[in-house]
Backbone as a ProteinNet text record, in pm:
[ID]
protein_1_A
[PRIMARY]
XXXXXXXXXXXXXXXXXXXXXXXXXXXXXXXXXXXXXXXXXXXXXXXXXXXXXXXXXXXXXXXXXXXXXXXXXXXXXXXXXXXXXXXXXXXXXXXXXXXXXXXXXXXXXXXXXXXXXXXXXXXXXXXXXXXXXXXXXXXXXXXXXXXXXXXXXXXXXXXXXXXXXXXXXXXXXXXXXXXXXXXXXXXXXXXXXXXXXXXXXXXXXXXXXXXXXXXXXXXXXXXXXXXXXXXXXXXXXXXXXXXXXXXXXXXXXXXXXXXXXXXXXXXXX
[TERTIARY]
377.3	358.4	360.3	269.6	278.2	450.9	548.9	661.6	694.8	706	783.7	731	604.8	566.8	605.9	616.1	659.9	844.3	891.8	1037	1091.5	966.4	968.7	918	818.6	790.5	926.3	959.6	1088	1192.5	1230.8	1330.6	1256.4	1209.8	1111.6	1118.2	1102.5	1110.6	1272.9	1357.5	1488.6	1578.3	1546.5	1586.2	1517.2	1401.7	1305.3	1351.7	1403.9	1428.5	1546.5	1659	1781.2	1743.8	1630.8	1575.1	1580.5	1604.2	1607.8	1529.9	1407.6	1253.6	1190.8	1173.4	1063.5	1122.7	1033.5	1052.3	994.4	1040.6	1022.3	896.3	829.7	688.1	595.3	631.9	552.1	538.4	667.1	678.4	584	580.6	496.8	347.6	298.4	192.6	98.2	235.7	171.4	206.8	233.4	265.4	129.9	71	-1.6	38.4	139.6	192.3	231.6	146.3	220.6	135.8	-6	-89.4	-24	-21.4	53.4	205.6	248.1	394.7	355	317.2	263	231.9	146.7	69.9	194.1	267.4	362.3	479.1	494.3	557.2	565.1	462.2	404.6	350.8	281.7	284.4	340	455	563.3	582.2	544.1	605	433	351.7	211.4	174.4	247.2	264.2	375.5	475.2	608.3	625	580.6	627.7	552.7	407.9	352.1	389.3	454.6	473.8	645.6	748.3	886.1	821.1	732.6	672.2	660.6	583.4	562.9	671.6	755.1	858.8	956.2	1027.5	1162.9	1162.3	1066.6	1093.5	1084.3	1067.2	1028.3	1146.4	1240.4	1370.9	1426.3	1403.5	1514.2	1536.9	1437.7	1401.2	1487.2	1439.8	1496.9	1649.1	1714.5	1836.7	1907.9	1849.3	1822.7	1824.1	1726.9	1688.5	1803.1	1885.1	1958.3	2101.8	2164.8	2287	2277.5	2182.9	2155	2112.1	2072.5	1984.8	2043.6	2112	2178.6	2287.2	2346.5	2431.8	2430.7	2285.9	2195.4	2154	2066.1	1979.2	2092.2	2197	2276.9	2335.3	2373.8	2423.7	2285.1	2137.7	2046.7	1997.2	2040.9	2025.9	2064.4	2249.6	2353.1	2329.9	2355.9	2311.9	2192.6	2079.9	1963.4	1833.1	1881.6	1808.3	1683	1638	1493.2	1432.9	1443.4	1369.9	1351	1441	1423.2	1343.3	1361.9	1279.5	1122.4	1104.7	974.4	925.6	970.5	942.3	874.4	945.5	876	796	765.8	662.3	547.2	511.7	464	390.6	496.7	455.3	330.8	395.5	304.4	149.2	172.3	50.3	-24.9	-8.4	-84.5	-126.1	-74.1	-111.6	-176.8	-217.2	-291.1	-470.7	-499.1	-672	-712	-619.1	-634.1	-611.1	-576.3	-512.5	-658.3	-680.3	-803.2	-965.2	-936.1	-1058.1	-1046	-921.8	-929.7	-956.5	-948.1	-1007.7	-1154.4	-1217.5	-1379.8	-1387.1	-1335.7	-1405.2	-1422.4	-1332.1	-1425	-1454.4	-1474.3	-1513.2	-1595.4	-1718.2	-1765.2	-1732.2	-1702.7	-1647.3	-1738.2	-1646.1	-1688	-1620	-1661.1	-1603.8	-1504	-1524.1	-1461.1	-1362.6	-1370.6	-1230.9	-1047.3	-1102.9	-1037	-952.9	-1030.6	-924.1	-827.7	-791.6	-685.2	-602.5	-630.2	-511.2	-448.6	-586.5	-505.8	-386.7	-444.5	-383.2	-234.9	-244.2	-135.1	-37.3	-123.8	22.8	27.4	-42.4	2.8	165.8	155.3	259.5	391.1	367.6	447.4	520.1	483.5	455.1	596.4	566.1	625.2	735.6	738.2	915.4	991.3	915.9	1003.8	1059.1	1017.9	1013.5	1136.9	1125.9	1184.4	1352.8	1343.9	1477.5	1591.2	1497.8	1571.3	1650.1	1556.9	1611.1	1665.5	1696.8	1777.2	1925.6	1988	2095	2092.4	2245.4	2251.8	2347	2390.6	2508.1	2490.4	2595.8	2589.9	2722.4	2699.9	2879	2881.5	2910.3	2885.1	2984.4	3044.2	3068.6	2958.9	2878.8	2783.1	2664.5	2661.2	2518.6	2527.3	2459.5	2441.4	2413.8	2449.5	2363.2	2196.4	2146.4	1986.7	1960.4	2022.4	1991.9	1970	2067.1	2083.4	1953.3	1928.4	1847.9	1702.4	1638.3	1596.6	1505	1659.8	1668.4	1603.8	1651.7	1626.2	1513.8	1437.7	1251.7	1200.5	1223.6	1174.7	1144.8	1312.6	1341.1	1249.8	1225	1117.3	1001.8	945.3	828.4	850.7	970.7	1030.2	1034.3	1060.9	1080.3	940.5	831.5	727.9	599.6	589.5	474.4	542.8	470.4	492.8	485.4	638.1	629.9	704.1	701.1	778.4	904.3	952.2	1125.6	1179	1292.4	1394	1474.4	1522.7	1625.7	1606.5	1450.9	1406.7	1386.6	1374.7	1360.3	1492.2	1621.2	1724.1	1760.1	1753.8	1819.1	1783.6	1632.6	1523.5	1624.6	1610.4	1704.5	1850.6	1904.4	2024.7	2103.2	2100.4	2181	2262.5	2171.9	2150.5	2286.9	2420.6	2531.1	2593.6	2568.4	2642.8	2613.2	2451.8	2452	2511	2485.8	2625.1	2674.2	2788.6	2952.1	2974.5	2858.7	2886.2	2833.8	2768.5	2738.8	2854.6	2930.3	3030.5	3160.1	3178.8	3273.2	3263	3144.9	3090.6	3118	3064.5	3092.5	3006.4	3020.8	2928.7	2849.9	2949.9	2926.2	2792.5	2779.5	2663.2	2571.8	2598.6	2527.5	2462.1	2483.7	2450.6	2307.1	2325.2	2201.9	2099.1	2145.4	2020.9	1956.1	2025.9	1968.3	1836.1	1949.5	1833.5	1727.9	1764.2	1613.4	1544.8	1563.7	1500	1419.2	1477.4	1384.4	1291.7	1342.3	1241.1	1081.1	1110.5	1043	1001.7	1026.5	906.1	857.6	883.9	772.2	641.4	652.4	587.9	495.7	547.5	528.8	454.4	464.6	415.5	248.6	246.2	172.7	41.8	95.9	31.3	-74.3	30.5	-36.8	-126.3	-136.7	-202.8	-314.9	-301.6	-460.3	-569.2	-461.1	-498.9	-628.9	-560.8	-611.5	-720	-701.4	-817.6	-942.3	-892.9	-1036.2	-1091.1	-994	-1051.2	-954.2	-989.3	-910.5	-935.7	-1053.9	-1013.2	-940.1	-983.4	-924.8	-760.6	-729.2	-606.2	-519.3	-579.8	-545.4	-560.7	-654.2	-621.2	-530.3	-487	-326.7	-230.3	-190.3	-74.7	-178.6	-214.5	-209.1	-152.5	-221.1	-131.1	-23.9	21	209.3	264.5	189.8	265.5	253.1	142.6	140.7	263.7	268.3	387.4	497.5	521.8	662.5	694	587.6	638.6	660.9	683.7	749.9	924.1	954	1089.6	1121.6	1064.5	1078.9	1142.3	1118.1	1034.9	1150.2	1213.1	1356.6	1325	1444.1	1410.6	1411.2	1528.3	1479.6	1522.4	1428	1455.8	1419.6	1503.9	1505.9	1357.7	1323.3	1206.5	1181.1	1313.2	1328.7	1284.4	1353.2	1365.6	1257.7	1183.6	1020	920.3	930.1	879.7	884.8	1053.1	1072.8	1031.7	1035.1	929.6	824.2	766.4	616.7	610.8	662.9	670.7	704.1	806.7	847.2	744.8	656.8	525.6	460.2	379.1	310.9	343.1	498.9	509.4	502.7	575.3	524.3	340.2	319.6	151.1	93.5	121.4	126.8	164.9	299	381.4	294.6	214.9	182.7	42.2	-12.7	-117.6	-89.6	-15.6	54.1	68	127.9	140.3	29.4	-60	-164.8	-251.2	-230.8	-313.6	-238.8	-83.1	-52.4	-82.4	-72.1	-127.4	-245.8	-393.4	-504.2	-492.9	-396.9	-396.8	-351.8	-252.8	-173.8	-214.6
1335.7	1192.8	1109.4	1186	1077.1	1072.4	1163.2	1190.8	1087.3	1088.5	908.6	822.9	803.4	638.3	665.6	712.2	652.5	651.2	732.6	694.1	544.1	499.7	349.4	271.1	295.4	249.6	243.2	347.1	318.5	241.5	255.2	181.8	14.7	-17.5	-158	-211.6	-102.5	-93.4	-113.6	-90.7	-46.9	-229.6	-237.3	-358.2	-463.9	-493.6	-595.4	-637	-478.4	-519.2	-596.2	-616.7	-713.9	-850.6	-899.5	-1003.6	-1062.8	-1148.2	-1248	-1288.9	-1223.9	-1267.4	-1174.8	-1078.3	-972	-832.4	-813.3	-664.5	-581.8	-473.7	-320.3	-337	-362.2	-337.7	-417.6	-535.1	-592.9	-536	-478	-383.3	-297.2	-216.7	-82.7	-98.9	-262.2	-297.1	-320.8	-409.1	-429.8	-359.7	-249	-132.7	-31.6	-27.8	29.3	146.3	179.9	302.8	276.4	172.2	166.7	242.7	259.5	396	529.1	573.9	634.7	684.5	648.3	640.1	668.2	559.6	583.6	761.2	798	908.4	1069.3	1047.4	1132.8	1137.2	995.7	1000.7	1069.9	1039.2	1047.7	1190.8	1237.5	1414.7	1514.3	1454.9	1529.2	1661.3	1727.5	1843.2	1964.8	1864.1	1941.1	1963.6	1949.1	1941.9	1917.5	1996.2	1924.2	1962.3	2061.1	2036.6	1961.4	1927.9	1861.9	1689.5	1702.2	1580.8	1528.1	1586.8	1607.8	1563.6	1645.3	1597.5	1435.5	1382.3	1270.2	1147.3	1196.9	1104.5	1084.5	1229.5	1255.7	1150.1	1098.5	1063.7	879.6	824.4	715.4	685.2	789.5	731.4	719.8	872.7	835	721.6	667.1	562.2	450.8	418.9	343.3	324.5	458.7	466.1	405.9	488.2	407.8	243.9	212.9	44.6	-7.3	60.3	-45.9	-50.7	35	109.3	0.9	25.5	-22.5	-197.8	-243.8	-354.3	-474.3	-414.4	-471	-579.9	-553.9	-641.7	-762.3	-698.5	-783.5	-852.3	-869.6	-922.6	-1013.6	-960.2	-1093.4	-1165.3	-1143.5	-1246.3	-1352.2	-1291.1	-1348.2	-1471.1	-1432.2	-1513.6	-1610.7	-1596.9	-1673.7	-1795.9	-1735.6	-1802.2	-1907.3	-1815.8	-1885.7	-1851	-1889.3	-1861.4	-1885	-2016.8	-2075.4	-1962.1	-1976	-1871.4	-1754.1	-1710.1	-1541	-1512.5	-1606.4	-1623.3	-1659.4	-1774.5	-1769.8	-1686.9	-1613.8	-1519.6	-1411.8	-1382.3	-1278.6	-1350.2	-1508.8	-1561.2	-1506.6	-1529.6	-1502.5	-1378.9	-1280.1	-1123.2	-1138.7	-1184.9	-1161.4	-1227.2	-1349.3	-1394.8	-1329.8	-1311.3	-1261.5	-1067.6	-1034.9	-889.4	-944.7	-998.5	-1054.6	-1049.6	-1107.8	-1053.4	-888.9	-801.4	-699.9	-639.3	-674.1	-610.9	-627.6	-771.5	-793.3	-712.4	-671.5	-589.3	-498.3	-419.8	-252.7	-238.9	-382.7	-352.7	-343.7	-405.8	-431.4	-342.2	-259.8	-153	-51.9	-31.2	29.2	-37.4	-123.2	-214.4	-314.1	-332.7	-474.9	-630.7	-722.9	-848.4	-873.9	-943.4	-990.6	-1161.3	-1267.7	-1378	-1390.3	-1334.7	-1320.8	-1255.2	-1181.6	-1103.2	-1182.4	-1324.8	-1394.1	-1487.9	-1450.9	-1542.6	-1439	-1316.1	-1188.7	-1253.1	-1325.5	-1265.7	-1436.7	-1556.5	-1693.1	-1718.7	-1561.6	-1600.3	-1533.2	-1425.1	-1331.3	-1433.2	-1502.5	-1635.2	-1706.4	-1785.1	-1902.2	-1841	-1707.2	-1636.6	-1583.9	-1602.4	-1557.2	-1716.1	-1798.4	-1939.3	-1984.3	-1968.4	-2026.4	-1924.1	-1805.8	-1735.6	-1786.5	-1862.3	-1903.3	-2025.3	-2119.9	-2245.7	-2208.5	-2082.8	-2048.6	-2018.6	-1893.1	-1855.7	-1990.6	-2082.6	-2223.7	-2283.1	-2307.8	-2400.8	-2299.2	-2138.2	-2137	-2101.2	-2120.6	-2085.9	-1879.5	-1842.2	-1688.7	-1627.3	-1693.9	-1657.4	-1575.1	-1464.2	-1358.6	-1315.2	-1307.3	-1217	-1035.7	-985.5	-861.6	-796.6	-908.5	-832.7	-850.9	-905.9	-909.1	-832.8	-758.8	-681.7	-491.6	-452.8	-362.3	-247.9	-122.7	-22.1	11.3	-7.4	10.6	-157.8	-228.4	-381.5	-345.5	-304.5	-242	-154.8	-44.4	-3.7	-7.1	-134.4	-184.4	-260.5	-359.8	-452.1	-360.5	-256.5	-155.7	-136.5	-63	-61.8	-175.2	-283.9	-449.3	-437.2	-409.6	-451.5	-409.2	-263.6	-194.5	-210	-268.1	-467.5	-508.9	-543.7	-580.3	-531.1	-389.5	-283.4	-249.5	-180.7	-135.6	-225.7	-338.9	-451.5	-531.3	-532.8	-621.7	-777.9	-845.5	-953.8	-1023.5	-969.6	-968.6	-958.1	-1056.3	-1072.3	-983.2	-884.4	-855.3	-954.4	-1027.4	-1134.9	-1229.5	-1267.7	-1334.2	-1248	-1190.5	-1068.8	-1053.9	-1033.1	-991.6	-1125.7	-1234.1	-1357.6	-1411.4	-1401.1	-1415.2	-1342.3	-1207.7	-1160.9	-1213.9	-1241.1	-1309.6	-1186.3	-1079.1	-991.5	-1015.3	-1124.5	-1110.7	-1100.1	-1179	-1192.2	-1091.9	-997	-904.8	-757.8	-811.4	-656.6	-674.6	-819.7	-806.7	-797.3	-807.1	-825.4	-613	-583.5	-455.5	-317	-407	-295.6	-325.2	-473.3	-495.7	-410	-414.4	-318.8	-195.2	-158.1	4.9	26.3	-111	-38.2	27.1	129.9	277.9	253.2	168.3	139.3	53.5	-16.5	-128.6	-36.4	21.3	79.6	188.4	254.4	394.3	384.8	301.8	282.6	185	118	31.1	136.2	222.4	316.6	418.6	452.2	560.9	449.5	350	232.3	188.6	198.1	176.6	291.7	415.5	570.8	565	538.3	534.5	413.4	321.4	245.2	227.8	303.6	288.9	388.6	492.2	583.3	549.7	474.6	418.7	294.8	233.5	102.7	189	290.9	349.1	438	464.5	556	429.2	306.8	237.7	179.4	153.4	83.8	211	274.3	408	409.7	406.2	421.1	308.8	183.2	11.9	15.8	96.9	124.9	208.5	313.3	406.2	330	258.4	238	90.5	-7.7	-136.6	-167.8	-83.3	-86.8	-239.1	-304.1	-421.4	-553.1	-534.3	-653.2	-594.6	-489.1	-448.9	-505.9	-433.1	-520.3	-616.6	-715.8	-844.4	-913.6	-857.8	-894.9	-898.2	-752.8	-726.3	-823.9	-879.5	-978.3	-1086.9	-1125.4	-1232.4	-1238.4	-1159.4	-1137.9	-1148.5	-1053.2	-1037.7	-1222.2	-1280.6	-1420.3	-1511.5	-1446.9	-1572.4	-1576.4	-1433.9	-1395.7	-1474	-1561	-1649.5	-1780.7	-1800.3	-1917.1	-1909	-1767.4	-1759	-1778.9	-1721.3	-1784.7	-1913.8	-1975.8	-2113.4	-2224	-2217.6	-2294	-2474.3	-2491.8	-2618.8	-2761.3	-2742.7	-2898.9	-2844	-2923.9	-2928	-3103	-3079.8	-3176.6	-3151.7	-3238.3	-3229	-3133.8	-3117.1	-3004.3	-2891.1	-2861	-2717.2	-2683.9	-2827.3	-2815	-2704.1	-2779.7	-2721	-2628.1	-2547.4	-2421.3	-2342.3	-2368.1	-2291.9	-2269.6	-2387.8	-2350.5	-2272.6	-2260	-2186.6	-2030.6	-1987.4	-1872.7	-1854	-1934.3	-1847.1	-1777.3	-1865.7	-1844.1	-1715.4	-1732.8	-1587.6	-1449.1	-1498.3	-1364.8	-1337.6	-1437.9	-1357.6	-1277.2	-1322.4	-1254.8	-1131.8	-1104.5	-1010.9	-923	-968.8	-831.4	-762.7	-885.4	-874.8	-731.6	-721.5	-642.8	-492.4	-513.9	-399.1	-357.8	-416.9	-381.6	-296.2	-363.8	-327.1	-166.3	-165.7	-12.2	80.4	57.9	106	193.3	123.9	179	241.6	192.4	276.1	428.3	411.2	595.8	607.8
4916.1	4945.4	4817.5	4721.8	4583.5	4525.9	4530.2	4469	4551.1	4693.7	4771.5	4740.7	4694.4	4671.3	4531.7	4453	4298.2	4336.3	4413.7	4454.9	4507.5	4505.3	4591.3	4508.4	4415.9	4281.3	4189.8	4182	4081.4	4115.4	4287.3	4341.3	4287.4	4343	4305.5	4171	4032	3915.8	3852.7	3949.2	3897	3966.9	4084.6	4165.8	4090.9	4043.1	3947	3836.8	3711.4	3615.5	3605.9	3735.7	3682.9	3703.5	3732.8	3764.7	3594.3	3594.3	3400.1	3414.9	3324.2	3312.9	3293.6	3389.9	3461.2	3402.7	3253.2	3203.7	3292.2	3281.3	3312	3328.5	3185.5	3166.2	3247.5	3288.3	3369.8	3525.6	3570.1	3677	3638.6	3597.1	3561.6	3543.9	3541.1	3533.4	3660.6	3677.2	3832.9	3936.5	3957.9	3989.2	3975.4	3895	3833	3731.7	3694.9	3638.1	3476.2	3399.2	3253.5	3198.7	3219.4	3135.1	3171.1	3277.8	3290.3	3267.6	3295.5	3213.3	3038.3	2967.7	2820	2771.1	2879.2	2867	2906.9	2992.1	3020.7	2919.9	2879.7	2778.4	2659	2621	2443.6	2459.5	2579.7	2597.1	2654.8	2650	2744.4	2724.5	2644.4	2571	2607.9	2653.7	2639.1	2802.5	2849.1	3012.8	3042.6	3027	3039.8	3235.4	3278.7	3480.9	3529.9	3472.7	3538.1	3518	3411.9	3353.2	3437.5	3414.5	3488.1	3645.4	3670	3836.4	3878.9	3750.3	3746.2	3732.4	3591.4	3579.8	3655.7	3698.5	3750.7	3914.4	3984.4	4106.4	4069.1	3948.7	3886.3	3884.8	3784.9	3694.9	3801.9	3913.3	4060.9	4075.9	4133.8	4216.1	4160	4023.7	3948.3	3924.2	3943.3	3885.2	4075.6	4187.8	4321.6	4323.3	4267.8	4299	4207.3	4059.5	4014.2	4117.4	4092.6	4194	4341.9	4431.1	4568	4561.2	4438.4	4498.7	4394.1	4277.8	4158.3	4249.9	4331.5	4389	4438.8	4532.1	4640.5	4569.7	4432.3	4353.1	4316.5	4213.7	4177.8	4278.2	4376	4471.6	4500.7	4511.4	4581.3	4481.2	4344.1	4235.1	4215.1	4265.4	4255.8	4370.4	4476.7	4557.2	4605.5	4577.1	4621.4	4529.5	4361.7	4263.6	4245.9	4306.7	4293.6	4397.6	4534	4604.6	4555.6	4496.8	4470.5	4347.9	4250.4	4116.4	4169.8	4246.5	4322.5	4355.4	4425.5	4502.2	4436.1	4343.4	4173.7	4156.9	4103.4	4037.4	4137.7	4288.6	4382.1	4324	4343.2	4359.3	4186.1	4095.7	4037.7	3982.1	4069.1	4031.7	4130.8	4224.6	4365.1	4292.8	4193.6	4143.9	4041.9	3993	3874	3925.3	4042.3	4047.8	4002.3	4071.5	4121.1	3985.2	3910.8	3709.9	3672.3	3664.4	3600.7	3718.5	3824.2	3866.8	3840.3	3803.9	3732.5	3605.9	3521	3375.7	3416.7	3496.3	3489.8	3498.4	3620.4	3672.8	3563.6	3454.8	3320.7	3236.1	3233.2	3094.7	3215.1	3167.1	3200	3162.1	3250.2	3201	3099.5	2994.7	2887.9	2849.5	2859.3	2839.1	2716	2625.2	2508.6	2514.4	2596.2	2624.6	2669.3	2724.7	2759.4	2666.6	2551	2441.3	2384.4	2404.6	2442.9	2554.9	2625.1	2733.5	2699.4	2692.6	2651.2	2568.2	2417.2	2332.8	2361.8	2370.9	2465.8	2532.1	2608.8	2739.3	2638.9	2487.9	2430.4	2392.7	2342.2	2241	2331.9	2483.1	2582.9	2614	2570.2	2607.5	2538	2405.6	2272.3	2272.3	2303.6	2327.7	2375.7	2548.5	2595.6	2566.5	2491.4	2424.6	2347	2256.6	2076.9	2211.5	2271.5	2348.4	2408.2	2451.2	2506.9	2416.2	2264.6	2154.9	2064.5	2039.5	1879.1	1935.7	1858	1883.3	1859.4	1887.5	1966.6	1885.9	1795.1	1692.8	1626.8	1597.9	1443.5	1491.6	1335.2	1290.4	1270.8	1348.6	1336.7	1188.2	1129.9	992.3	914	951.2	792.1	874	921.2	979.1	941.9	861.1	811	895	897.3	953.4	960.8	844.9	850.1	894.4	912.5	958	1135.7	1169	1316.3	1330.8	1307.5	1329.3	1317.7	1207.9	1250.3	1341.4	1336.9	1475.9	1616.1	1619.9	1772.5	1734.8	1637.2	1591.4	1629.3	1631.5	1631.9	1771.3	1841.1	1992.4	2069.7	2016.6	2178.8	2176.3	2088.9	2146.5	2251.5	2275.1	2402.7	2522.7	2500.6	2601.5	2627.8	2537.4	2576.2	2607	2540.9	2554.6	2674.4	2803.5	2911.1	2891.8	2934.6	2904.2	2780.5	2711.7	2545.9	2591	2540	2584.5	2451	2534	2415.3	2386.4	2489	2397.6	2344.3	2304.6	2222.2	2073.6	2090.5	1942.6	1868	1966.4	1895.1	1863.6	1946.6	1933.7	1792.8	1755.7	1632.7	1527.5	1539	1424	1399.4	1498.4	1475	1522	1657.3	1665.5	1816.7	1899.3	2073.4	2080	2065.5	2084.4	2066	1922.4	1885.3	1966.1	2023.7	2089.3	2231.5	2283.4	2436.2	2479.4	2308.1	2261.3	2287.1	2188.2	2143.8	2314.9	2352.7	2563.3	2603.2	2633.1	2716.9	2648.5	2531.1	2485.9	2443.5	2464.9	2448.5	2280.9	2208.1	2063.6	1975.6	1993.5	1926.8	1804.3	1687.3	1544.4	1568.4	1681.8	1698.8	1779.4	1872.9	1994.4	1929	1873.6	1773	1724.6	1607.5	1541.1	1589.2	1685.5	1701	1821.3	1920.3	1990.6	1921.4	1823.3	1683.8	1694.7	1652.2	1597	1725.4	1853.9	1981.5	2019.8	1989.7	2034	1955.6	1791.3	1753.2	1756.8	1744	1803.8	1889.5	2021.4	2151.6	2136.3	2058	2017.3	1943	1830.1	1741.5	1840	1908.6	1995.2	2096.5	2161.2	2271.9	2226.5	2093.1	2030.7	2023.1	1964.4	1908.7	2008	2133.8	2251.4	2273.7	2357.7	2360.4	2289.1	2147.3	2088.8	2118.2	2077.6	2145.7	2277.2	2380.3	2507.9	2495.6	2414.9	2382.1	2330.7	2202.6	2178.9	2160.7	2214.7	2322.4	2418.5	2529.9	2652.3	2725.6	2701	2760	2715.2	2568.1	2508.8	2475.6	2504	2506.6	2645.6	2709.8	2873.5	2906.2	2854.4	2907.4	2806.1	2705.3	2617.5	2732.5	2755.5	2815.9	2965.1	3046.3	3152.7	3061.5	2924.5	2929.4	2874.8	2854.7	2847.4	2969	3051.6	3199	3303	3264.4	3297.8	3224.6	3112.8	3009.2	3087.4	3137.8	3177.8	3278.7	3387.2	3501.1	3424.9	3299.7	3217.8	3236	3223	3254.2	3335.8	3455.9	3574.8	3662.5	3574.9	3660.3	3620.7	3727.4	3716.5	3638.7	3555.6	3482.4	3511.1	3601	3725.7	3905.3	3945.9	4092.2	4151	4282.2	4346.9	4394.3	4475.8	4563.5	4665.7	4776.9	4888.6	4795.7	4691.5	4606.8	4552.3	4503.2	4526.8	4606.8	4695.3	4844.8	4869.7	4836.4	4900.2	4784.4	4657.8	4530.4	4592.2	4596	4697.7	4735.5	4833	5020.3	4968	4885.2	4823.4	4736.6	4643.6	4585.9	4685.2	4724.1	4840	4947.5	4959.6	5039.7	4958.3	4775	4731.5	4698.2	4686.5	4709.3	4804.1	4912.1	5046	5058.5	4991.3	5033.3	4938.1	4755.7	4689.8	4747.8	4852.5	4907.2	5022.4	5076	5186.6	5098.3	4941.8	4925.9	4839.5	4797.9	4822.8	4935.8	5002.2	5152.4	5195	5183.2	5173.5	5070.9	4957.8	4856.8	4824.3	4938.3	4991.1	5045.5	5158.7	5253.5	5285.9	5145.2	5116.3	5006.7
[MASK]
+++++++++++++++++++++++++++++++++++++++++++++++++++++++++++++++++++++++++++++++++++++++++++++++++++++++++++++++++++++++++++++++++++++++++++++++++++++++++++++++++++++++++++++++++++++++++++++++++++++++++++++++++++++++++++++++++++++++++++++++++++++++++++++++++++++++++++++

């Protein structure tokens, strides 16, 4: 039973991440599975079947949700972008009580703890501000090999801290264009080393968080909430008419509902 619900977790995880906004990591949060995950990760080798048990029905899922839902999602985008972006904003504010009652439940609230998660959304805040206004330009002749790699050490900030835009990071370095240029044309010379500099770095990034959690798990966690809060900045379409208003509304509102529901299954299996 647990191997199908993380198969449905990952599908969820895999269909989410083509959403422009909503990292991985914020999936995995509100999901409940980013300690986890962290932990299978970084000890993979010290439990490796019990660990394979864990991952292998995740990536399924995932590799499931992009394949099956990648289509659906961009058409649903194209089409009827405000709703469907709502609709995420929804899902995640409506998982946001329920984040902050599993920190209490080991850590006792602490008021102070809250200038972690403020400061966390100010800095989730101001990405999205910095991504709008710089420009996206670089010349991939003047970018070095240890520049590249790097850049990929930098990036999986992005990847592993929920909320943290990668394409604000590469855009910052001055690479976003060149690494777009360099997936859409499969160019190795670019793709190579910033990969080396991405493994390595969510290792380093994954180790770090990990201890973070170990030994102030709350003021660690209410960071990553407020990253995972910044992230409905992306969200949040830049003009609407009034109708489009409304139906923002109406689409929050139903995704709260809806994380409320999976909640309620969640208990229930």
């Amino acid at each position: 039973m647990n191997g199908l619900i993380n198969i449905l977790k990952g599908i969820f995880i895999g269909a989410g991440a083509i959403v422009p906004g909503v990292s991985s990591g914020v999936l995995c949060v509100l999901l409940g599975l980013y300690e986890k995950l962290l932990d299978s990760v970084l000890n993979f080798f010290k439990d490796i079947k019990q660990n394979i048990k864990f991952l292998f029905p995740i990536i399924l899922g995932g590799g499931i949700g992009v394949l099956l839902f990648s289509n659906i999602l961009n058409y649903l985008l194209y089409k009827f972008s405000i709703q469907t972006k709502s609709i995420f904003i929804g899902l995640i504010i409506g998982t946001i009580p329920s984040l902050i009652k599993e920190v209490n439940k080991k850590e006792s609230f602490k008021l102070k703890n809250l200038i972690y998660l403020f400061v966390s959304l100010a800095i989730g805040i101001v990405t999205v501000i910095l991504e709008n206004k710089i420009s996206i330009a670089g010349n991939i002749n003047n970018i070095s090999v240890m520049y590249l790699i790097i850049c990929g050490i930098i990036m999986s900030v992005g990847i592993v801290v929920p909320g943290v835009s990668s394409t604000i990071i590469l855009t910052l370095l001055g690479v976003y264009s060149i690494y777009l240029q360099s997936i859409a044309n499969i160019y190795l010379p670019v793709l190579i080393p910033m990969g080396i500099g991405l493994g390595l770095g969510c290792i380093i990034v994954m180790k770090l968080t990990k201890k973070l959690l170990e030994t102030c798990y709350a003021q660690t966690f209410y960071s990553i909430i407020g990253f995972t809060i910044g992230s409905i900045f992306v969200l949040v379409p830049k003009t609407m008419t009034w109708i489009e208003q409304v139906l923002c509304i109406l689409c929050i509102v139903l995704g709260i509902y809806i994380s409320y529901i999976g909640k309620a299954l969640k208990n229930y299996l």
